[in-house]
C-alpha positions, 0 to 999 in steps of 0.5 A: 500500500506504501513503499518506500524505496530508498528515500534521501533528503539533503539540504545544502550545508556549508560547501556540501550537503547535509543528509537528513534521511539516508536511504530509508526503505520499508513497505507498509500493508493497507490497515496497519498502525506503524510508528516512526520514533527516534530522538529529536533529529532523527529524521522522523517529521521530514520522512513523514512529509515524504511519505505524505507527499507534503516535500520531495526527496532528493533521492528515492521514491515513494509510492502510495496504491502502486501510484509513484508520488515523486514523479507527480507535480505538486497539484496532482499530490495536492489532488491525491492527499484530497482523495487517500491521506489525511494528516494530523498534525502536532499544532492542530492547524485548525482555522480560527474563525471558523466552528469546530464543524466547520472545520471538518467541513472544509476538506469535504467543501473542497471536494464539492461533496454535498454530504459534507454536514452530515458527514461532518456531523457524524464524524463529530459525533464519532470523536465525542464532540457534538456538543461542540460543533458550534464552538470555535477552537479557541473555546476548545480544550487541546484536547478537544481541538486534536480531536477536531483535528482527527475528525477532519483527516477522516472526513474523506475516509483516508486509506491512509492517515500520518500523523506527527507526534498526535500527543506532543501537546497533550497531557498523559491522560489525553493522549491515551484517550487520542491513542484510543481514538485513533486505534478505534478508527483504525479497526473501525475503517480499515485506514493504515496509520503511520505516526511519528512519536517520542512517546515509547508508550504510544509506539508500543500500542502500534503493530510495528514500530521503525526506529530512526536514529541519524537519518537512517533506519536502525530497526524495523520491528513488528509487535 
């Protein structure tokens, strides 16, 4: 379902080039839940944007359902993201002015999918907001706006959602009810999951785990 195939990122340093990823390779099944950890550094947020074809390598290729991202033009990754992935991202990204429904609305809109209340409205319902729908994020607790957050990147039933460090602004508690979330949507829709995290109690709950340590993969291990 993905592949990655020696996957290289370097950026110019000095007189030379800095590698940040060096040659990562793995493929991943539709439906499992895989996290990426490794110390800050490691490489782990540029590898996810590879993967979600949200940057380019510089070598390597990625491919998403038998479909190479890396040679498409960043409209047609736009439009394959619209259609297969959904991202979560740390900071939650969602738009101020708009409601907490609204913002699960936007992905759909996009689309011009005239399901897009309901779907919305179903999806709040599924991440135990409905109560909520009419608030602005900046009522919402970090709790509560992740959860917005995960709403939104299911709204287009992704075949595969990333998500980089889900709990990093989240208390212990939280978290763990994130992590709950996400491996309900998981079982519940059958999307492949692949997070990165510092949290080795979170990486532990996942199927697989791929350790990073200086750009390069050091173990690759199934639970």
């Amino acid at each position: 379902m993905l592949i990655a195939t020696d996957l290289t990122k370097e950026y110019p340093s000095g007189n030379g080039q800095l590698a940040v990823l060096k040659s990562v390779s793995f493929s991943v099944p539709q439906g499992a839940f895989v996290a990426i950890v490794g110390p800050s550094g490691s490489g782990k947020t540029t590898l996810l944007g590879l993967l979600a074809g949200l940057d380019t390598p510089s070598r390597g290729t990625v491919s998403i359902d038998g479909v190479d991202i890396t040679l498409m033009t960043e409209d047609q990754r736009a439009l394959l993201r619209g259609e297969k992935v959904g991202f979560i991202f740390q900071s939650f990204q969602l738009i101020p002015t708009l409601t907490a429904l609204e913002n699960v609305q936007v992905p759909l809109e996009l689309r011009g999918d005239p399901t897009a209340v309901p779907r919305a409205t179903e999806l709040m319902e599924r991440v135990g907001l409905a109560d909520r729908a009419d608030h602005f994020p900046a009522q919402l607790s970090g709790g509560e706006q992740q959860r917005v957050a995960i709403a939104r990147a299911f709204s287009n039933a992704p075949r595969i959602l990333f998500a980089d460090e889900p709990t990093g602004n989240l208390d212990g508690a939280t978290g763990n009810k994130i992590v709950e979330l996400l491996e309900a949507l998981n079982r519940e829709s059958g999307s492949t999951i692949v997070l990165v995290t510092h949290d080795t109690t979170l990486a532990e709950r996942a199927s697989r785990i791929i350790r990073l340590k200086d750009g390069a993969v050091i173990e690759d291990r199934a639970r």
